[in-house]
Backbone as CSV, one residue per row, in Angstrom:
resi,resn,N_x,N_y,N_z,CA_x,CA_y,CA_z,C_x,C_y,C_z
1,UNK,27.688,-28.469,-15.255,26.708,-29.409,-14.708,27.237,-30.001,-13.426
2,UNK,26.109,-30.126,-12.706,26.881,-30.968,-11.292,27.112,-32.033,-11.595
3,UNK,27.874,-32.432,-11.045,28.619,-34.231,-10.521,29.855,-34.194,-11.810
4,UNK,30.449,-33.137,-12.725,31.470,-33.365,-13.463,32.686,-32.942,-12.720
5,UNK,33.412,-33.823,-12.923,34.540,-33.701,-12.427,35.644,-32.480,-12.279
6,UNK,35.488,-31.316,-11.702,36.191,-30.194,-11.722,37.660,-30.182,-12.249
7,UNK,37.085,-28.971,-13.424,38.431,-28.447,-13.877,39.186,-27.698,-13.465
8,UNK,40.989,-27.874,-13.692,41.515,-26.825,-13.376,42.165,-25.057,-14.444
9,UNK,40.600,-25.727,-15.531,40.783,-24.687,-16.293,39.566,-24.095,-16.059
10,UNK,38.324,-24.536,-15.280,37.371,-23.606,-14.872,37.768,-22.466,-13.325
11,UNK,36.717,-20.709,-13.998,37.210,-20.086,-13.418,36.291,-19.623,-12.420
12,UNK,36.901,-19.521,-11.321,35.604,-19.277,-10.258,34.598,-17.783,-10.203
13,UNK,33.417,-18.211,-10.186,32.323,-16.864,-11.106,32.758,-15.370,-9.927
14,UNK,33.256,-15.749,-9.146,33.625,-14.798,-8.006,35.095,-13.705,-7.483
15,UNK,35.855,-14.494,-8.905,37.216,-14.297,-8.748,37.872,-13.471,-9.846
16,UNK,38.018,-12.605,-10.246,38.991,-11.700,-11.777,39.966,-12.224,-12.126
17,UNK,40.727,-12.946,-10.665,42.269,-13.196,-11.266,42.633,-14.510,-10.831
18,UNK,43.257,-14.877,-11.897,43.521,-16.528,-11.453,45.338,-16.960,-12.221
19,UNK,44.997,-18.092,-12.166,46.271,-18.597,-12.742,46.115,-19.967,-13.209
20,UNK,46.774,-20.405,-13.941,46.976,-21.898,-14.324,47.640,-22.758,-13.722
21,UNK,47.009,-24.247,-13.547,47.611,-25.134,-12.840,48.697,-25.655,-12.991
22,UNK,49.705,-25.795,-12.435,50.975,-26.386,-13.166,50.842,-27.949,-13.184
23,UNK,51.570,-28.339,-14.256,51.272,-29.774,-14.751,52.892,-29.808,-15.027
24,UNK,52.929,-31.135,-14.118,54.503,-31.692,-14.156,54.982,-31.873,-15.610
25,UNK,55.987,-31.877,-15.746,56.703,-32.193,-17.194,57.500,-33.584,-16.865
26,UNK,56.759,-34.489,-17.906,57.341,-35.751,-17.971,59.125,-35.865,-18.108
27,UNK,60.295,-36.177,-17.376,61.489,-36.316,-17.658,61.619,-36.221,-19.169
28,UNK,60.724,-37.282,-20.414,61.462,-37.188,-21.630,61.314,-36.498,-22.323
29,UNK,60.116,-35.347,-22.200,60.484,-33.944,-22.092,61.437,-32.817,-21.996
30,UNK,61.714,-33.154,-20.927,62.975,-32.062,-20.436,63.987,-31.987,-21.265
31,UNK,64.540,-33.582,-21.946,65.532,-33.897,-22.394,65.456,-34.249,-24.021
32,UNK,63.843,-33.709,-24.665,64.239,-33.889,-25.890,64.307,-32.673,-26.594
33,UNK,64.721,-32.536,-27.721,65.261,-31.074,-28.011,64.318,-31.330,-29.630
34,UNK,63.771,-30.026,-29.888,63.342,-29.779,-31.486,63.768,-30.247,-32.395
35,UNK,63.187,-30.767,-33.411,63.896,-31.428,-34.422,64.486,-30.724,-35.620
36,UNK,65.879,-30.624,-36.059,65.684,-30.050,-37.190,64.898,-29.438,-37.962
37,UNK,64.803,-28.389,-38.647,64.056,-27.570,-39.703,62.805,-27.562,-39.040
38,UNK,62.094,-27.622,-38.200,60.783,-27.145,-37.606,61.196,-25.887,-36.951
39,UNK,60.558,-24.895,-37.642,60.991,-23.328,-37.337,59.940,-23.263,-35.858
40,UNK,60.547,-22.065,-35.439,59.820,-21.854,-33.923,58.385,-21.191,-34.238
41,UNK,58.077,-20.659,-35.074,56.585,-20.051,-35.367,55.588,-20.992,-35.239
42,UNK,55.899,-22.329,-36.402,55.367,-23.394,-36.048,54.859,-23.599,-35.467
43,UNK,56.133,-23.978,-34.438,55.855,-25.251,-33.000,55.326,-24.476,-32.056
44,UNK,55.080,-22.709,-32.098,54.206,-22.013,-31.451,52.744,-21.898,-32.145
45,UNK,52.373,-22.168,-33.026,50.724,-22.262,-33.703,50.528,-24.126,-33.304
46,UNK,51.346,-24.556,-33.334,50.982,-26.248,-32.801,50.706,-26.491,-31.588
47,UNK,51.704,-25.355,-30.612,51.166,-25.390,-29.156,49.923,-24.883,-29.085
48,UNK,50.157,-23.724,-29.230,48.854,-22.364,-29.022,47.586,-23.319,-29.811
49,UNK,47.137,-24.233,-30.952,46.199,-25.017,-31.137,45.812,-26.032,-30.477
50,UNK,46.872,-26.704,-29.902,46.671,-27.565,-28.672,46.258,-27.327,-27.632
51,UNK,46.609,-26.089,-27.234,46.101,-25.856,-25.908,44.312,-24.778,-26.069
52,UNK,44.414,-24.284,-26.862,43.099,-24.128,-27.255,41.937,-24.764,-26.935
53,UNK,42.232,-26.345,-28.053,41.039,-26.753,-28.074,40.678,-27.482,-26.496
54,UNK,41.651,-28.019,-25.495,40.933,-28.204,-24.269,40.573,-27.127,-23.215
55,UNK,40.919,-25.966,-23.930,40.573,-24.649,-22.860,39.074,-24.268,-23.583
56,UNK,38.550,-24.655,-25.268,37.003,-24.367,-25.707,36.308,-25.260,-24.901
57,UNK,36.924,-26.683,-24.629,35.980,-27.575,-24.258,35.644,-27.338,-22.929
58,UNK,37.135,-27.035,-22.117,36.783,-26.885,-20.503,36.050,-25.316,-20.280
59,UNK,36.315,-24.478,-21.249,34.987,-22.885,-21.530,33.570,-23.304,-21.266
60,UNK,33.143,-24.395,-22.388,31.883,-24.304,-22.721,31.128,-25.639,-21.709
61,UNK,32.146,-26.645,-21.030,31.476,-27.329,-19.482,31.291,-26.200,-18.577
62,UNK,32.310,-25.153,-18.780,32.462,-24.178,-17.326,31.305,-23.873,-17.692
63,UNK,30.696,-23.022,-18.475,29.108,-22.117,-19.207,27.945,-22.854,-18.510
64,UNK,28.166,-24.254,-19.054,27.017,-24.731,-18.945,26.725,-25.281,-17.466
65,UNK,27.829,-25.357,-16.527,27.300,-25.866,-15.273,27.618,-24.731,-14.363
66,UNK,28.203,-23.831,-14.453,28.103,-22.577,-13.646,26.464,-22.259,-13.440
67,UNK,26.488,-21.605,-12.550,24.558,-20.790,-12.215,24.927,-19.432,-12.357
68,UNK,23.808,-18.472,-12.607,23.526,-17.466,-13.451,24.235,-16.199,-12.298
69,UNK,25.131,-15.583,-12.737,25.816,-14.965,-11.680,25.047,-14.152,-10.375
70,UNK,23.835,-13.665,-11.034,22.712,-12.918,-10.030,21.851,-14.606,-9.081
71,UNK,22.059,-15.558,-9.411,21.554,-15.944,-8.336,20.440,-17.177,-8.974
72,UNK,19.946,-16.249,-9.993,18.550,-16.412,-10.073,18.546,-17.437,-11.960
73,UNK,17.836,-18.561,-11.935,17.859,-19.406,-12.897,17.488,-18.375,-14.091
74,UNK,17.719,-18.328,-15.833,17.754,-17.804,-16.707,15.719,-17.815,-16.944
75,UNK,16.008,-19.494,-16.483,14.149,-19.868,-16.933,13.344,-18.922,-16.030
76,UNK,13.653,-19.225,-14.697,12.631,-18.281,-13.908,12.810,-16.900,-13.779
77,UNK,13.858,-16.333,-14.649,13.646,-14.432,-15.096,13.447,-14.679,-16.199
78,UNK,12.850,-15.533,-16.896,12.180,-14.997,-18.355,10.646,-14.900,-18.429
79,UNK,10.439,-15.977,-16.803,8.929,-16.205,-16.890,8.309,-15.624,-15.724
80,UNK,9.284,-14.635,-15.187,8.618,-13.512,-14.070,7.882,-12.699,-14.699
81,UNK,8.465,-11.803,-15.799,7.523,-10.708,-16.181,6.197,-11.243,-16.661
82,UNK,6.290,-12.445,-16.828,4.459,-12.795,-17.863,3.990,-13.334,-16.091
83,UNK,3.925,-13.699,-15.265,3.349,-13.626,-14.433,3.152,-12.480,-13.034
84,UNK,4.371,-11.813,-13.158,3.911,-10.809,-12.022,3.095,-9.840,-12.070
85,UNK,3.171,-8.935,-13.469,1.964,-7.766,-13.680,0.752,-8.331,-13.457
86,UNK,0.518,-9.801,-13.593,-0.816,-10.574,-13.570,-1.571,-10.280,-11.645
87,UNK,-0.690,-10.486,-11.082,-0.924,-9.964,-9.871,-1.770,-8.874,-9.448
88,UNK,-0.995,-7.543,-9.530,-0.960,-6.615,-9.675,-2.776,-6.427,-9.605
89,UNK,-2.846,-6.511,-11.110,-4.337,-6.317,-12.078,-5.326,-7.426,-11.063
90,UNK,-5.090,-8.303,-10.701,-6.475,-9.107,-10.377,-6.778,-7.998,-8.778
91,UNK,-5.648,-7.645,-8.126,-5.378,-6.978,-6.979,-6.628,-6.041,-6.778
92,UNK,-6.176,-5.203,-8.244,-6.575,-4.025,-8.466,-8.412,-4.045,-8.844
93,UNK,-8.649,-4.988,-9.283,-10.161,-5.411,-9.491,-11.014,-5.682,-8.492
94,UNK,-10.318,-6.790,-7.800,-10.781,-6.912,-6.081,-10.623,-5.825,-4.896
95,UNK,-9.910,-4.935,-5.160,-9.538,-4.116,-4.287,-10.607,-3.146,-3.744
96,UNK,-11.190,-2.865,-5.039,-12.265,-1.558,-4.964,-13.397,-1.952,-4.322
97,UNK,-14.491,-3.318,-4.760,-15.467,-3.598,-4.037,-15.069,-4.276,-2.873
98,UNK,-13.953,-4.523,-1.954,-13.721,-5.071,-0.680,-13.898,-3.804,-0.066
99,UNK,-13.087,-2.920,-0.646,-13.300,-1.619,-0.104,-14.083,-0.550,0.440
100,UNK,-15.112,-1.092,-0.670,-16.383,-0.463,-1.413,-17.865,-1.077,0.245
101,UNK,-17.146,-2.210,0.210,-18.619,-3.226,0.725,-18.729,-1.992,2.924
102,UNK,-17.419,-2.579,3.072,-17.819,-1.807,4.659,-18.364,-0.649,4.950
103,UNK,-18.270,0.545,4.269,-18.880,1.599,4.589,-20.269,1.536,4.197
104,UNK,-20.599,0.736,3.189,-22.301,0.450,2.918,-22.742,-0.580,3.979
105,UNK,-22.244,-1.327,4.362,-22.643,-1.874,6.018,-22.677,-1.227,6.653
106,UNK,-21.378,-0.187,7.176,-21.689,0.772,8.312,-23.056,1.480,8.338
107,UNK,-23.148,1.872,7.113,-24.399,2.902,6.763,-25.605,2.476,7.010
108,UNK,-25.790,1.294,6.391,-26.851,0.283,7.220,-26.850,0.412,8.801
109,UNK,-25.775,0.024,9.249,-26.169,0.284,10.480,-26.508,1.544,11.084
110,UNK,-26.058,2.553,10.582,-25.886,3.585,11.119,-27.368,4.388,11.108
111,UNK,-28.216,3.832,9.409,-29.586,4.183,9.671,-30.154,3.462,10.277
112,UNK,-30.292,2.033,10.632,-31.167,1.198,11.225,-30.831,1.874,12.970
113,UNK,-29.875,2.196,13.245,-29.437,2.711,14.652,-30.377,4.295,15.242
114,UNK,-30.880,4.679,13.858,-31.254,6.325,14.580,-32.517,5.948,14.133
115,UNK,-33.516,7.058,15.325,-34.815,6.884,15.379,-35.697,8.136,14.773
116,UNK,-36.627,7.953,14.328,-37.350,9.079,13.070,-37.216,10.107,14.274
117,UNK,-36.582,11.310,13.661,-36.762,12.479,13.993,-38.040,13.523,14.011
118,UNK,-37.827,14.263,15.193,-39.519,14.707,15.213,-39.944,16.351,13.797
119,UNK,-40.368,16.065,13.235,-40.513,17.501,12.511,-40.332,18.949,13.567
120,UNK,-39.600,19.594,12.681,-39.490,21.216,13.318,-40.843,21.787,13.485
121,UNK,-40.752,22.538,15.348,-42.297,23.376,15.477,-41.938,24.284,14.943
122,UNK,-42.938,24.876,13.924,-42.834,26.375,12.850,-42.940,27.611,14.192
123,UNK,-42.184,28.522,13.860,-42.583,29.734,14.904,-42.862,30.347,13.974
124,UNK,-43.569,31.366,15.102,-44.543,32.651,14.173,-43.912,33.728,15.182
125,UNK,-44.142,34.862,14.871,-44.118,36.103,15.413,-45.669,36.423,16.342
126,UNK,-45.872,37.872,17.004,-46.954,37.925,18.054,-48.297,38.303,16.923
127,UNK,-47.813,38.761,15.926,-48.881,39.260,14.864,-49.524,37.557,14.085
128,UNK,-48.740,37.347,13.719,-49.234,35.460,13.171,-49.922,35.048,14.195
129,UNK,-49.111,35.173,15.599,-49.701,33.650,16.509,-51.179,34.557,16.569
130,UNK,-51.710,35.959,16.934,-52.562,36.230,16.639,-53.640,35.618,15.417
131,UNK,-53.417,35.771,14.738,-53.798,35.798,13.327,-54.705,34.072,13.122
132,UNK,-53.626,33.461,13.742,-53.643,31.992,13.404,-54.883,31.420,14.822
133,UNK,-54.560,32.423,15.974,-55.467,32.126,17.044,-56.905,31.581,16.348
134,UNK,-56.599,30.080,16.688,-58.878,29.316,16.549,-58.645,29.202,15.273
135,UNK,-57.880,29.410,14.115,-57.908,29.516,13.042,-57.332,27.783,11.863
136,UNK,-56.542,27.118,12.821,-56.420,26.011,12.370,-56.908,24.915,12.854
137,UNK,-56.777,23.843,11.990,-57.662,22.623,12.487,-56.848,21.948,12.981
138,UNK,-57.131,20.914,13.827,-56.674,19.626,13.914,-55.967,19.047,13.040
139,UNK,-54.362,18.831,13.078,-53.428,17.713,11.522,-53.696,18.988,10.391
140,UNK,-53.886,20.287,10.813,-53.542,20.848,9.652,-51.739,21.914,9.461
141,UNK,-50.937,22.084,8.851,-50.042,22.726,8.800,-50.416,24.624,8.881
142,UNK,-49.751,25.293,10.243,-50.576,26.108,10.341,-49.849,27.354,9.001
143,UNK,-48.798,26.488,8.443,-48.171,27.672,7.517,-49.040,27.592,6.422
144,UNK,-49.809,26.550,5.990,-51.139,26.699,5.057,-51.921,27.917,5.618
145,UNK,-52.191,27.885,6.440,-53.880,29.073,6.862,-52.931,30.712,6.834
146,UNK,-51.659,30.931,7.488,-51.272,31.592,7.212,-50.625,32.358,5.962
147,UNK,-50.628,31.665,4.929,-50.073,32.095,3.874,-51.416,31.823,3.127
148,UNK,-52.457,32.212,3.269,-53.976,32.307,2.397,-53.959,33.970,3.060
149,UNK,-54.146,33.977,4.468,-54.218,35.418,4.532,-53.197,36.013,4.387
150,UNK,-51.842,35.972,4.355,-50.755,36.949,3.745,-50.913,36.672,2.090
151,UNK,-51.565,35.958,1.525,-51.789,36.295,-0.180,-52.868,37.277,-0.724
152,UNK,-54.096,37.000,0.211,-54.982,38.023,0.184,-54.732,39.199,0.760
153,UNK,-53.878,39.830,1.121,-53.400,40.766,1.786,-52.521,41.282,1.188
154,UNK,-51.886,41.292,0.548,-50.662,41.183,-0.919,-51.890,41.427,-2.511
155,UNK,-52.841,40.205,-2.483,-53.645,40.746,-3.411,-54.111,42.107,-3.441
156,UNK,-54.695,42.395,-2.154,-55.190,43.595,-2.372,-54.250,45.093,-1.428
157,UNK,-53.461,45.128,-1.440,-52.391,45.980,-1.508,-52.377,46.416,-2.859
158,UNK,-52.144,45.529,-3.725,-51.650,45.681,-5.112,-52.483,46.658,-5.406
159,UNK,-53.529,46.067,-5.394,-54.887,46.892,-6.357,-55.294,47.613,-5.472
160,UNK,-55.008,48.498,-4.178,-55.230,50.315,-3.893,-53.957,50.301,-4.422
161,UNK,-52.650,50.158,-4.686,-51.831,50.902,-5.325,-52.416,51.742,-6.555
162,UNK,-52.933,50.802,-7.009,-53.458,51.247,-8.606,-54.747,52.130,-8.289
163,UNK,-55.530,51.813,-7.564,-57.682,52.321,-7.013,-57.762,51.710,-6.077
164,UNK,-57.307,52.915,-5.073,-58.288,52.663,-3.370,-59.613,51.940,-3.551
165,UNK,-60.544,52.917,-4.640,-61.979,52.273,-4.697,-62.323,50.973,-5.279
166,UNK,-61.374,50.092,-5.701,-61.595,48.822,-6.417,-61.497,47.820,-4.990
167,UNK,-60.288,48.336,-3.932,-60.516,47.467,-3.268,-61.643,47.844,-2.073
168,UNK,-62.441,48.302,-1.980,-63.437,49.162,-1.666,-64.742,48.160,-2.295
169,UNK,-64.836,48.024,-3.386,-66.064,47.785,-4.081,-65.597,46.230,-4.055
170,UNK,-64.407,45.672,-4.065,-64.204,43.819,-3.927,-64.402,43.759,-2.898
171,UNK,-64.335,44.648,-1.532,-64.497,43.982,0.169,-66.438,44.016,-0.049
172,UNK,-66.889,44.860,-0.687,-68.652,44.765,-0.819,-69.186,43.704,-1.636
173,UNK,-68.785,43.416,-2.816,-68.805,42.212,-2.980,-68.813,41.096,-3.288
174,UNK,-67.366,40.692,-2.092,-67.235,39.904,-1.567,-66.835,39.750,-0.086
175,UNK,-67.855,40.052,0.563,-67.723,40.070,1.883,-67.305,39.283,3.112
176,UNK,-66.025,38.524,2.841,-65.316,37.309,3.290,-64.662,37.803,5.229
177,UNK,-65.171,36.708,5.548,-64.867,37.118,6.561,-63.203,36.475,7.072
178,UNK,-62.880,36.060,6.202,-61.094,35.375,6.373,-60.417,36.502,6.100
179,UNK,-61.305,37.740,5.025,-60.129,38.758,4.652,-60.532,39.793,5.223
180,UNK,-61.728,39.540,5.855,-61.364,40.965,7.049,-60.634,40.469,8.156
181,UNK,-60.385,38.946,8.820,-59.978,39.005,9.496,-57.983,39.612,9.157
182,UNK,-57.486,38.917,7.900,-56.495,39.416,7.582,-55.961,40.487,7.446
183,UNK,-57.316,41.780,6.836,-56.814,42.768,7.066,-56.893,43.272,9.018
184,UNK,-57.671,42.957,9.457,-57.344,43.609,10.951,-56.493,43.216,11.357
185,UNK,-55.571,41.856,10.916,-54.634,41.425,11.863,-53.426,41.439,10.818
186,UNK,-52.993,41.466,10.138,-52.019,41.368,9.167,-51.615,42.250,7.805
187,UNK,-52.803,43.118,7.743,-52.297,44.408,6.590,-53.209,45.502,7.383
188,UNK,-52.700,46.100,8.020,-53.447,47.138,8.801,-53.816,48.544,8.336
189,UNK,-53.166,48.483,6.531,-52.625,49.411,5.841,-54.087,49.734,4.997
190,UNK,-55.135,48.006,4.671,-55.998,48.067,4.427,-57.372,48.922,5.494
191,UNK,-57.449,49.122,6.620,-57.910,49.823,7.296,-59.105,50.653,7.016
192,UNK,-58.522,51.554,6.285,-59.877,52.618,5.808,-60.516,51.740,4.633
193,UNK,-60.225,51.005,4.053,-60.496,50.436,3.219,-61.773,49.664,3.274
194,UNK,-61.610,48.565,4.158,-62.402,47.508,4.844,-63.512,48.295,6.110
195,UNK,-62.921,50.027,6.191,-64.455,50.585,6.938,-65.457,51.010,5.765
196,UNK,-64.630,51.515,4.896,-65.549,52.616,4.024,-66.391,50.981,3.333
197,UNK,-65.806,49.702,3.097,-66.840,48.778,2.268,-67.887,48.403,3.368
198,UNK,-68.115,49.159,4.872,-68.944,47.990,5.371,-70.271,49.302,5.711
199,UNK,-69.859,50.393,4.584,-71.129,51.578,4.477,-72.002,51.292,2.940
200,UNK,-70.839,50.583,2.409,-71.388,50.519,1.299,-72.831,49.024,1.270
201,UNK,-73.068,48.687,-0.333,-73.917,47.295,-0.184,-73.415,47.242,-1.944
202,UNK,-74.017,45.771,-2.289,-74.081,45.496,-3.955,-75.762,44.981,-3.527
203,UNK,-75.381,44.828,-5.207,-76.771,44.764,-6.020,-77.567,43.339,-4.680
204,UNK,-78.954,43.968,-5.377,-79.765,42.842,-4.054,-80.892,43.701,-3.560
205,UNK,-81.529,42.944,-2.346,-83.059,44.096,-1.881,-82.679,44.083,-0.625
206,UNK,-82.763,45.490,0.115,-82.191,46.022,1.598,-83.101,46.528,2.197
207,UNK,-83.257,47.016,3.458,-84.150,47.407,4.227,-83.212,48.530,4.716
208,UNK,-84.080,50.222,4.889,-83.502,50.960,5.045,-83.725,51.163,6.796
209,UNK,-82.936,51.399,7.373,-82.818,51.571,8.692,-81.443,52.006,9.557
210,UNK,-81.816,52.821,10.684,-80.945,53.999,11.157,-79.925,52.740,11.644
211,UNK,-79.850,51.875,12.197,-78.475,50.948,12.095,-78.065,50.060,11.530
212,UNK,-78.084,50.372,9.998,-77.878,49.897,8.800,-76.148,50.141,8.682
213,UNK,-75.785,49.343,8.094,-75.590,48.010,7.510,-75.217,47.287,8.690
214,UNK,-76.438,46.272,8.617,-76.317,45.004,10.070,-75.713,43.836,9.145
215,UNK,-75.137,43.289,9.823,-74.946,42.098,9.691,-75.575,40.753,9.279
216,UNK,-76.335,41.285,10.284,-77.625,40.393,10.988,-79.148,40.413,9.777
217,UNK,-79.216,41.430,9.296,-80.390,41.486,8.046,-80.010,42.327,7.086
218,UNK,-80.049,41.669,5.814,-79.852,42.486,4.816,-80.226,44.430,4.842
219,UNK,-79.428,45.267,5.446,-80.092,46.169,5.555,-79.125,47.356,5.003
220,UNK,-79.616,48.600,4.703,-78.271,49.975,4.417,-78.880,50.732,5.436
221,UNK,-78.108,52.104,5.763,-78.848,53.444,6.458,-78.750,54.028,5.275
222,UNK,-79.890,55.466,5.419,-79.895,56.634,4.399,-78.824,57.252,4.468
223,UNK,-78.646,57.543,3.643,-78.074,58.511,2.998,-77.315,58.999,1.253
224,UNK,-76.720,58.909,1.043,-76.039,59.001,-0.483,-74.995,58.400,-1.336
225,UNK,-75.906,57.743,-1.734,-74.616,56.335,-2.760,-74.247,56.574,-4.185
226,UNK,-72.785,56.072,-4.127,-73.140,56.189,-6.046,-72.519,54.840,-5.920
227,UNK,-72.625,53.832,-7.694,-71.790,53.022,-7.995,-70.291,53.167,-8.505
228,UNK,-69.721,52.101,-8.236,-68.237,52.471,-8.055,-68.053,52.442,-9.411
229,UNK,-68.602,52.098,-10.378,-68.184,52.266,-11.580,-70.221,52.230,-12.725
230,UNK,-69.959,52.799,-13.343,-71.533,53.375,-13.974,-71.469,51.997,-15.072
231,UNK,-72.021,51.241,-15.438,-72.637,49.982,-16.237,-73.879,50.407,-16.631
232,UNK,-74.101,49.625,-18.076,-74.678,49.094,-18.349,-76.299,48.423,-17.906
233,UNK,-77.126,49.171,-17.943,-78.531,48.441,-17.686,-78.637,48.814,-16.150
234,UNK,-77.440,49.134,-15.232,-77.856,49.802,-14.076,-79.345,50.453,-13.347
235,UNK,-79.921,50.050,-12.372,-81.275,50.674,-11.794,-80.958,50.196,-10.657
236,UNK,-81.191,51.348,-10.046,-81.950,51.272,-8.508,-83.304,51.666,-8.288
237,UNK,-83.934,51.086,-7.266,-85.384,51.583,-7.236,-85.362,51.588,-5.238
238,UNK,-85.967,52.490,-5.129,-86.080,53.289,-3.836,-88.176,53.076,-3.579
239,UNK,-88.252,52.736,-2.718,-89.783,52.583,-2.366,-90.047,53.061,-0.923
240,UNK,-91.272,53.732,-0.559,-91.535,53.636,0.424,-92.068,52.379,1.850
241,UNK,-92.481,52.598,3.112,-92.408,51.865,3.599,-94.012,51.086,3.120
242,UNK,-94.999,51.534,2.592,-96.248,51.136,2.129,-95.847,50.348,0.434
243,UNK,-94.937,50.630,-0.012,-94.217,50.208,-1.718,-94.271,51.039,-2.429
244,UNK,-95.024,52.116,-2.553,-94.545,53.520,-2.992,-93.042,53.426,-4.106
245,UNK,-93.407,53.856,-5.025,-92.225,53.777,-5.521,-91.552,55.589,-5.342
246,UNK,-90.361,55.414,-4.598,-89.717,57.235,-4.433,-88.976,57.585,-5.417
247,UNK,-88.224,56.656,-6.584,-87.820,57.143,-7.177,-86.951,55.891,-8.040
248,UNK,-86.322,56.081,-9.497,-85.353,54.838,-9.899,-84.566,55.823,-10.765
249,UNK,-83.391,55.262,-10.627,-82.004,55.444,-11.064,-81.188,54.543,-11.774
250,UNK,-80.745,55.301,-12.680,-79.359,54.699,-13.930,-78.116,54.449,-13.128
251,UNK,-77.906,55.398,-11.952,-76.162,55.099,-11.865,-75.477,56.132,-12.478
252,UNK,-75.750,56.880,-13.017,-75.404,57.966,-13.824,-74.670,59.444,-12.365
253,UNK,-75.555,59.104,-11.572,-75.424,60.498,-10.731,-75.797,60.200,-9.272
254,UNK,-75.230,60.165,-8.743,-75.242,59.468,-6.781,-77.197,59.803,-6.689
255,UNK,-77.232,58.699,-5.849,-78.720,58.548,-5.531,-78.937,59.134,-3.800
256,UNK,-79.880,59.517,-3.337,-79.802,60.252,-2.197,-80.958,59.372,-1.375
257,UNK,-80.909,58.549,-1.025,-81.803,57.563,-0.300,-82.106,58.424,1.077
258,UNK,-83.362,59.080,1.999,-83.575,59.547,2.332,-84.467,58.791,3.258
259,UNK,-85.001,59.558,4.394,-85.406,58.887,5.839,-86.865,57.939,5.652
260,UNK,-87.787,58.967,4.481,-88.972,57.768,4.243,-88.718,56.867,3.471
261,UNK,-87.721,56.583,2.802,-87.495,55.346,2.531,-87.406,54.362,3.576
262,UNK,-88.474,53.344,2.739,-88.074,52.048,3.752,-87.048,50.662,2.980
263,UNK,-87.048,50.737,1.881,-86.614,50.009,0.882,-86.146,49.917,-0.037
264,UNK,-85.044,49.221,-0.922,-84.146,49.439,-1.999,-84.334,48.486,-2.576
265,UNK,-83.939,47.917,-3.811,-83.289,47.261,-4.834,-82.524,47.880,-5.737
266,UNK,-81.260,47.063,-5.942,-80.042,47.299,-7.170,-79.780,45.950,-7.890
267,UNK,-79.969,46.504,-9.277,-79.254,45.828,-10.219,-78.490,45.805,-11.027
268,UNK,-77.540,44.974,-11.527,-76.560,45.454,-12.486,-75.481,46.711,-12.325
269,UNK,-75.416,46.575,-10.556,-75.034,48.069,-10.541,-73.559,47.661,-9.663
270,UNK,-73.780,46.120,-9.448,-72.418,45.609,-8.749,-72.284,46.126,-7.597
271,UNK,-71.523,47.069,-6.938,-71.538,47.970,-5.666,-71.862,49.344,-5.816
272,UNK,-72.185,49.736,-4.652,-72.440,51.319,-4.262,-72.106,51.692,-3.403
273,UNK,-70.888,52.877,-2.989,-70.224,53.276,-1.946,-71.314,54.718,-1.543
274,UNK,-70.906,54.599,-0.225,-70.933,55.654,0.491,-70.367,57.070,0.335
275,UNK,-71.291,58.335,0.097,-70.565,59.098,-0.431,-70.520,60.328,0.948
């Protein structure tokens, strides 16, 4: 402890080797001699106990007022470990959303900083931009109008794979003028296809005449039709130009519509190609 009076039996915490203080010997000392019959073993366990007990006492002052050889008080290394890992952990909790917060600001800024980008112009090839020529509206996407006629064009590919004459008897009718334009500009493969349906007609009443099939009035030219497929309840009826009836037909066997005809009707007979 501080303020006790230093011993010269305390040993300095810094030192291995020391020595003992010498302590004068009183004159009547020097000059008195052992007494009779006190054997020397004795008067060596009487010393050696004497000097003992003020070397336990001056031990256990040295213990208690010496400081802890590392430096550091006994109390404050017992009560480091319960507070330092505590550190550590709160560190580690706060760490992530401090971390976390700036790049979600940046980002904020970084979208509020850029301005709406303009949509990509679609390119087409010289056959599309054709195709599409007059063909879209105003605010419409022109890859909509184009992919109606590359589906119908794909539709009916399919089906001459299987019967030229089916797609033959669907261009008669249905006489769309989006899929002829598709086939002239985009399946060119359809071709004979989309001529041979515009000799033909379906069911309905026609006017026979040498520049038949118009557009313009329901009309056929003469000559020799059959239906593309024989049905059910099938008739044609052929009349002259006065109403004359020239002749009526099942469908069974090509009909030969001829120059005094002025007039037709078909029913139930769906289409009739050109033979």
């Amino acid at each position: 402890m501080h303020g006790m009076p230093s011993s010269p039996w305390c040993l300095p915490p810094d030192h291995s080797r020391f020595r003992f203080a010498e302590h004068p010997v009183p004159p009547e000392q020097k000059v008195h001699r052992m007494k009779p019959g006190l054997r020397k073993s004795a008067a060596a366990r009487v010393l050696t106990a004497g000097l003992l007990v003020p070397l336990l006492g001056t031990a256990t002052a040295c213990t208690a007022s010496d400081p802890d050889p590392q430096g550091t008080p006994k109390a404050a290394a017992t009560s480091s470990p319960s507070t330092s890992p505590a550190s550590p952990k709160a560190g580690a909790s706060s760490s992530p959303a401090s971390d976390q917060a700036p790049p979600a600001a940046s980002e904020e800024q970084d979208g509020a900083g850029q301005s709406p980008q303009p949509a990509p112009v679609p390119t087409f090839n010289e056959t599309e931009q054709r195709f599409l020529e007059g063909k879209v509206p105003e605010g419409m996407d022109p890859n909509a109008v184009l992919q109606v006629g590359q589906e119908r064009c794909e539709l009916l590919l399919t089906a001459k794979s299987a019967d030229p004459e089916a797609v033959i008897s669907e261009l008669i009718t249905s006489p769309l003028a989006e899929t002829s334009e598709a086939i002239t500009v985009l399946c060119t493969d359809l071709l004979p296809e989309l001529e041979a349906a515009a000799l033909g007609f379906p069911d309905g009443e026609f006017a026979v005449a040498e520049a038949a099939p118009q557009a313009e009035k329901p009309s056929i030219a003469a000559g020799t039709y059959r239906p593309y497929t024989v049905t059910e309840g099938c008739t044609i009826s052929v009349f002259t130009a006065s109403g004359a009836t020239i002749g009526e037909y099942d469908g069974t066997v090509p009909v030969t519509i001829g120059a005094d005809a002025a007039r037709v009707e078909s029913s139930q007979c769906y289409s009739w190609l050109r033979v």
